[in-house]
C-alpha positions as semicolon CSV with decimal commas, in nm:
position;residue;x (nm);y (nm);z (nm)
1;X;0,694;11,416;-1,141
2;X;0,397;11,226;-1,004
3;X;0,084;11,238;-1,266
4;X;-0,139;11,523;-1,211
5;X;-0,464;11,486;-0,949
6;X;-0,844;11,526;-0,946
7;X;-0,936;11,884;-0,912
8;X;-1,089;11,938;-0,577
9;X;-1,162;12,305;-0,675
10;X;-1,337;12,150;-0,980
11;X;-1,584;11,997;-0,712
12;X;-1,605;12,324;-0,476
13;X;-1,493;12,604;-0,636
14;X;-1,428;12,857;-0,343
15;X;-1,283;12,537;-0,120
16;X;-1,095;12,715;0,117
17;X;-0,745;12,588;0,246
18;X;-0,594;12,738;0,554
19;X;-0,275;12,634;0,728
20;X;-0,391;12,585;1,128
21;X;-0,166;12,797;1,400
22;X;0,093;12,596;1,541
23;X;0,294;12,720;1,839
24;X;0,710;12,753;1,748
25;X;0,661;12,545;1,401
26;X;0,406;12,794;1,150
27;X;0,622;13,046;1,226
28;X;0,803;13,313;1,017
29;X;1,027;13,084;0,884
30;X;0,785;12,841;0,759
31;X;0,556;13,114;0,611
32;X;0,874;13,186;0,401
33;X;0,984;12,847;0,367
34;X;0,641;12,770;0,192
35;X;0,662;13,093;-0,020
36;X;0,987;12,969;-0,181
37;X;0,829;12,654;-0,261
38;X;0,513;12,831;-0,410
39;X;0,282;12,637;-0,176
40;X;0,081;12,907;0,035
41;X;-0,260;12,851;0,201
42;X;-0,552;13,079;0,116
43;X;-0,485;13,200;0,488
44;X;-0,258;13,152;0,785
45;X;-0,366;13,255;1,137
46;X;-0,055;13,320;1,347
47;X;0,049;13,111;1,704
48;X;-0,175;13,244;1,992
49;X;-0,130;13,617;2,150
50;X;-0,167;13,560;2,540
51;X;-0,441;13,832;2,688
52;X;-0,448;13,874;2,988
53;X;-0,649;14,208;3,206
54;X;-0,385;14,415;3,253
55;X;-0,143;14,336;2,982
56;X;-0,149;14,151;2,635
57;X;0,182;13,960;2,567
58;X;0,251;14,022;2,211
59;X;0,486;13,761;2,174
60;X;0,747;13,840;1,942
61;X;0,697;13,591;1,719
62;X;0,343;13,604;1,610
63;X;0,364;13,977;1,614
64;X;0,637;13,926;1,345
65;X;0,433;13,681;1,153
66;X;0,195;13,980;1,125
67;X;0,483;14,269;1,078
68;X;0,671;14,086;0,834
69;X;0,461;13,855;0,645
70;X;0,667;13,804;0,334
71;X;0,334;13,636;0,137
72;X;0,058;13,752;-0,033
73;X;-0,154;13,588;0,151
74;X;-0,405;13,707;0,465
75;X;-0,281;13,644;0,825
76;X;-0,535;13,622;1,091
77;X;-0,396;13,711;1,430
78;X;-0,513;13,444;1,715
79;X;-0,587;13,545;2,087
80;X;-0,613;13,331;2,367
81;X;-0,742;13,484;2,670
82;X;-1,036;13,421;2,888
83;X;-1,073;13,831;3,025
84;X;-1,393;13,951;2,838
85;X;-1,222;14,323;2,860
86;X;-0,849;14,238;2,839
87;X;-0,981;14,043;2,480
88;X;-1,155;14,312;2,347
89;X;-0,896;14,561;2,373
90;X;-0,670;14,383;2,251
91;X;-0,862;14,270;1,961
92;X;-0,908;14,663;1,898
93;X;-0,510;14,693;1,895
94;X;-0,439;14,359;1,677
95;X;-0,712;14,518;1,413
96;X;-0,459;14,821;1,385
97;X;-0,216;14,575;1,222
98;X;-0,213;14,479;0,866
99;X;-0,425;14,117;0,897
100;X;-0,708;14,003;0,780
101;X;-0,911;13,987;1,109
102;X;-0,898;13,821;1,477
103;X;-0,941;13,435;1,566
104;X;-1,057;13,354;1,925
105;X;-0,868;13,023;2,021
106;X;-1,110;12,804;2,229
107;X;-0,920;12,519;2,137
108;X;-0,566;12,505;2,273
109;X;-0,519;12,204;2,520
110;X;-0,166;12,355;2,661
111;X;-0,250;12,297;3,026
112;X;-0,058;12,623;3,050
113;X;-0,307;12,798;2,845
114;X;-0,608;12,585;3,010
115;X;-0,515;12,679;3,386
116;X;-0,539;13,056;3,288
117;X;-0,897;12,979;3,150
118;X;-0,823;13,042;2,789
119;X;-0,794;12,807;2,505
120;X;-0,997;12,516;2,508
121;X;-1,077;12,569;2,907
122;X;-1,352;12,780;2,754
123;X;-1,545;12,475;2,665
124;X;-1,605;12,366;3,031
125;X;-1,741;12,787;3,131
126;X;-1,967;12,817;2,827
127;X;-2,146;13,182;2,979
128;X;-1,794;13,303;2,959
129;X;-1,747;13,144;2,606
130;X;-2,080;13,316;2,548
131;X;-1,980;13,656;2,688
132;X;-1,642;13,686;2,530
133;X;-1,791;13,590;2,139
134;X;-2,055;13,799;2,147
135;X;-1,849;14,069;2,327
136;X;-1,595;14,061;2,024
137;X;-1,891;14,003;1,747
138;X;-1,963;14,302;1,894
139;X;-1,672;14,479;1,847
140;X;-1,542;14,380;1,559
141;X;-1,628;14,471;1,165
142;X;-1,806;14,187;0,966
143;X;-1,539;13,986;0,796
144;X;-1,319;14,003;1,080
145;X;-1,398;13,766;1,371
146;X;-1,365;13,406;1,321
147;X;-1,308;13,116;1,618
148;X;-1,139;12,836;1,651
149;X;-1,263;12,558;1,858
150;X;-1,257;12,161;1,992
151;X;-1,575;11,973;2,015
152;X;-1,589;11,980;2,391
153;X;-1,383;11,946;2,687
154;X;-1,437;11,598;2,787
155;X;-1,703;11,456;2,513
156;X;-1,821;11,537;2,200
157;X;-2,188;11,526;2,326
158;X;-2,067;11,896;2,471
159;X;-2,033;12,016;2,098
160;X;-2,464;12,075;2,032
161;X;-2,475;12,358;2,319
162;X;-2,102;12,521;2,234
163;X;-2,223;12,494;1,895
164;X;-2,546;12,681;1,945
165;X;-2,315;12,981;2,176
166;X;-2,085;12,995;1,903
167;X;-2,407;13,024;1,600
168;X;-2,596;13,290;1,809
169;X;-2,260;13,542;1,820
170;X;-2,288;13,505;1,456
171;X;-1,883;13,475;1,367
172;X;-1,756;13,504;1,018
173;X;-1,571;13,159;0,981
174;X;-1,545;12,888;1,231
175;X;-1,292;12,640;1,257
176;X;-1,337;12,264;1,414
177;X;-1,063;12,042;1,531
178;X;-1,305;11,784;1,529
179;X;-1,134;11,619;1,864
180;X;-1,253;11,698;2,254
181;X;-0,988;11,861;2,507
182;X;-0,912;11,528;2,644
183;X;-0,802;11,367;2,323
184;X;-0,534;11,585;2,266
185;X;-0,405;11,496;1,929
186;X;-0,492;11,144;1,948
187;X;-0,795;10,948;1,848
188;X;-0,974;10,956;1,555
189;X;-1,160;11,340;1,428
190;X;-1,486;11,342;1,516
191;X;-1,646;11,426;1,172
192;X;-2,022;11,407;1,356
193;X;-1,927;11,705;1,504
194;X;-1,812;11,897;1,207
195;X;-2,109;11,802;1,018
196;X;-2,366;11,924;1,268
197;X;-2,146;12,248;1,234
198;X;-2,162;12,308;0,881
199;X;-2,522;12,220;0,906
200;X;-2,611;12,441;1,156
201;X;-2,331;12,767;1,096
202;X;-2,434;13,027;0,856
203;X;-2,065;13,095;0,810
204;X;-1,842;12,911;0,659
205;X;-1,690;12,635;0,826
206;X;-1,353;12,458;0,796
207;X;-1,235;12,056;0,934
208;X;-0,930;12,029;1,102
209;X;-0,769;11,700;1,199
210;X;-0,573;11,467;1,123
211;X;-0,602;11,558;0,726
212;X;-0,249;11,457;0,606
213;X;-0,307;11,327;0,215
214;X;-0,574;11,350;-0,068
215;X;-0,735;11,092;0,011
216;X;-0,788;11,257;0,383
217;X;-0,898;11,530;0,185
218;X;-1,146;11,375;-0,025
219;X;-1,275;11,181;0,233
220;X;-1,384;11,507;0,450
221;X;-1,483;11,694;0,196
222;X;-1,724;11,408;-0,004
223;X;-1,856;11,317;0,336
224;X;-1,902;11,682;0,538
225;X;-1,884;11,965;0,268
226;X;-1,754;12,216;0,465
227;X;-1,629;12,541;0,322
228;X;-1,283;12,450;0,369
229;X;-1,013;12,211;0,529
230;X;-0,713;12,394;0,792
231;X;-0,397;12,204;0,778
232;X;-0,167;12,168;1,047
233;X;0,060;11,857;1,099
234;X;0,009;11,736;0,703
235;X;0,066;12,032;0,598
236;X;0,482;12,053;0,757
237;X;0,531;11,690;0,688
238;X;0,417;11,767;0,313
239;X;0,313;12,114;0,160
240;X;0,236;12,060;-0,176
241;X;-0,053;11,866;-0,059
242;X;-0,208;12,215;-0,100
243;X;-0,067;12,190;-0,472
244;X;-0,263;11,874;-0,533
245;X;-0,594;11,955;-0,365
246;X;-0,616;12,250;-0,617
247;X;-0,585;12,015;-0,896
248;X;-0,180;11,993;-0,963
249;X;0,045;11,757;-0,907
250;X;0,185;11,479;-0,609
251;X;0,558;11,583;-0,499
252;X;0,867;11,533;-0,600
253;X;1,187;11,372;-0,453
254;X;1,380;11,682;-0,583
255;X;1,103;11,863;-0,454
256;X;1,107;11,775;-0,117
257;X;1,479;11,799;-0,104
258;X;1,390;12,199;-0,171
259;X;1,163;12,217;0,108
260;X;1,441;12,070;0,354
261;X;1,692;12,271;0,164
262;X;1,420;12,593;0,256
263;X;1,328;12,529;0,566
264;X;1,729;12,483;0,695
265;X;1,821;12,867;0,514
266;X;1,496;13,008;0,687
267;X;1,574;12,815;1,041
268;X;1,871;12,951;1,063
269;X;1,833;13,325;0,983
270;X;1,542;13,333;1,207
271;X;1,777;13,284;1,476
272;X;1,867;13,586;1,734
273;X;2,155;13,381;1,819
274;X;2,332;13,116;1,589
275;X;2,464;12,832;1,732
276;X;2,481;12,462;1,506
277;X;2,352;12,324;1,804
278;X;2,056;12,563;1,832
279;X;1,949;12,568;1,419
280;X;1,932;12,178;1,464
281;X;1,692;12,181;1,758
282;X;1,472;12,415;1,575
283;X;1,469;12,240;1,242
284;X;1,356;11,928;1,492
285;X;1,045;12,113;1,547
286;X;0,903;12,100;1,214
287;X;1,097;11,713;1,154
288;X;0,854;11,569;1,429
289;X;0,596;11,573;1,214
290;X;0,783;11,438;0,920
291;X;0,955;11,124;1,058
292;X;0,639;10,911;0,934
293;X;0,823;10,947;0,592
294;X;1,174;10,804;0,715
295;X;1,330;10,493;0,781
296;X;1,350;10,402;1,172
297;X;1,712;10,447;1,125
298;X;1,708;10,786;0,987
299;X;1,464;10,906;1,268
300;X;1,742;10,791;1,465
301;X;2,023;10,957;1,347
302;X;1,799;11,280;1,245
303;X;1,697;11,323;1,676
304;X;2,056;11,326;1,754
305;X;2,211;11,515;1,474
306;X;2,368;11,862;1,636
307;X;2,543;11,938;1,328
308;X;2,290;12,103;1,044
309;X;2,585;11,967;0,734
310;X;2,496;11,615;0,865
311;X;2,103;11,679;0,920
312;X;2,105;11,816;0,565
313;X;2,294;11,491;0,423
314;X;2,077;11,277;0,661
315;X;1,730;11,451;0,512
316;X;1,861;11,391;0,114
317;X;1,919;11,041;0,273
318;X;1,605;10,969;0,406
319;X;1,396;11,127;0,146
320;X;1,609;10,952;-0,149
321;X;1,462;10,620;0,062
322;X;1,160;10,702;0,215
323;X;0,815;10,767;0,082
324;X;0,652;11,092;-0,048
325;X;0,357;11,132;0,118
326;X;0,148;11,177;-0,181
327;X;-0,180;10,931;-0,176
C-alpha cells in the first residue's frame, strides 16, 4: 500500500469532486463498479437526455442512472437540447425524479449533438444560450440548475461574453472544460479561462480537463481555487485518485485488480443480451482510457481480446507490469 497523501481537503475543506458525464462509459455499471470499490464522487451527473420540441428522448440509460442509482451519492440529470420550450419542460419532468437537480450541457462537441444546435453549438448562438439559462433559472428551485460548458466554440477569447450570459442567469454551480469546441479533447486546458470564471461566478465553480493524478490536482487547485475539480477520463483509468485527493492513500496492485475484477461482473449484467463477444466490446469502452498504464503489447492483445476469461488474465497481466497511476 502506497504511503498516505497530502490532504487536499485539509487545504479546502468543502473541495468538491464530481465525476464528469461521459456518454456509454459513467454509466450504471461504473456508478456500481465505483461503489464496490468505495470510491464515489461527491456527485455524478448522468450522460446527456436529448430534448427536442416535441419529444424528449429519455434514453434508457441515463434514465436508469437516475432510477436505479445504487450510491448514496446525488445524481444530476444532464439535458442537451437547444428548444427554449422543449428544455423547460423537460427540465420540469426530470425534477420529478429522485436527483439532485438539472445540468444544461453547452459543452458536448458530438457533431451529432452540435448539428441539432445543442451541446457546445450553443457557444456560437449566445441569445439562444442566453434565452434557454435564464429560461430554466427561471424555472427551476435554487440549488437545482447548474451548466456545463467549453470556453468557446472556436477560441477561448469567446469565453469573457459566454461567461458574462452564463453569470447574469445566476446558476447554482458551473462547470468548465477549460478547452474550446474545436479542440476536442486535445490540447492543453485552458486554465485562463477557468480562472476568470471563478473570479467572476458567484457560484461555485468546478475545472475539468485533463486532471488525471495528484499532482494534476494540486496544480489546478494551488493555481485557480475553484470550488471543485469534475473528473472524467482520470477518473476510469484510476478511481481512487478521489481516495487520495481527500487525504488517503495511492492504489494498489491488488487494488486495481478489484476494479477490473468490478467493472467485468457489472459489464456484464448490464447487458440486455449476453454475448462474450459483446461484454468484451463494452469493457473496451472504459479500457480506452486506461491503456496509458499498459505495456504496448498488452494494449495489443487487450483491443482484440473477444473472450472476457482472456481479457481478465490479460488485465492481472498488464497491471502486475504496468504502472499505477498514482503521482
Amino acid at each position: 500500500m502506497a504511503e498516505r497523501t497530502d490532504s487536499l481537503r485539509g487545504d479546502i475543506p468543502h473541495l468538491l469532486l464530481a465525476a464528469a458525464p461521459m456518454q456509454d462509459v459513467t454509466d450504471l455499471a461504473f456508478m456500481r463498479t465505483l461503489m464496490r470499490i468505495h470510491c464515489l464522487p461527491d456527485f455524478w451527473v448522468t450522460p446527456y437526455i436529448r430534448s427536442a420540441r416535441t419529444t424528449c428522448a429519455m434514453t434508457h440509460e441515463p434514465l436508469r442512472c437516475i432510477s436505479e442509482n445504487p450510491t448514496p451519492t446525488p445524481i444530476w440529470a444532464q439535458l442537451a437540447g437547444s428548444d427554449v420550450a422543449g428544455l423547460v419542460r423537460d427540465a420540469r419532468e426530470l425534477m420529478r425524479l429522485p436527483v439532485a437537480g438539472v445540468n444544461l450541457n453547452a459543452g458536448c462537441p458530438s457533431p451529432l449533438v452540435n448539428r441539432h444546435g445543442a451541446g457546445a453549438a450553443l457557444l456560437r448562438n449566445l441569445p439562444l444560450l442566453s434565452e434557454i439559462a435564464h429560461a430554466l433559472r427561471e424555472e427551476l428551485p435554487a440549488g437545482t440548475w447548474s451548466v456545463k460548458c467549453r470556453t468557446g466554440w472556436e477560441s477561448p477569447a469567446e469565453f469573457d461574453k459566454i461567461l458574462e450570459i452564463l453569470c447574469s442567469a445566476r446558476p447554482d454551480m458551473l462547470m468548465v472544460h477549460a478547452r474550446t469546441r474545436k479542440q476536442l479533447y486535445a490540447g492543453l486546458p485552458d486554465r485562463d479561462a477557468v480562472r476568470l470564471a471563478v473570479q467572476r461566478a458567484e457560484c461555485p465553480v468546478l475545472a475539468n480537463g485533463d486532471i488525471c493524478s495528484v499532482r494534476d490536482a494540486h496544480s489546478w487547485l494551488h493555481d485557480i481555487h475553484p470550488a471543485g475539480l469534475m473528473i472524467g477520463r482520470g477518473l476510469v483509468r484510476n478511481p481512487y485518485i478521489l481516495r487520495q485527493l481527500r487525504g488517503g492513500s495511492a492504489a494498489s496492485v491488488e487494488e486495481m485488480h478489484l476494479y477490473d475484477e468490478a467493472l467485468l461482473e457489472e459489464t456484464a449484467a448490464s447487458l440486455k443480451r449476453y454475448t462474450a463477444a459483446g461484454h468484451c466490446n463494452r469493457m473496451k469502452k472504459y479500457l480506452a482510457f486506461c491503456y496509458a498504464d499498459f505495456s504496448d503489447e498488452a494494449e495489443y492483445a487487450l483491443r482484440r481480446c473477444t473472450n472476457p476469461a482472456d481479457m481478465r488474465q490479460l488485465l492481472h497481466g498488464a497491471r502486475e507490469t504496468g504502472p499505477v497511476n498514482a503521482s
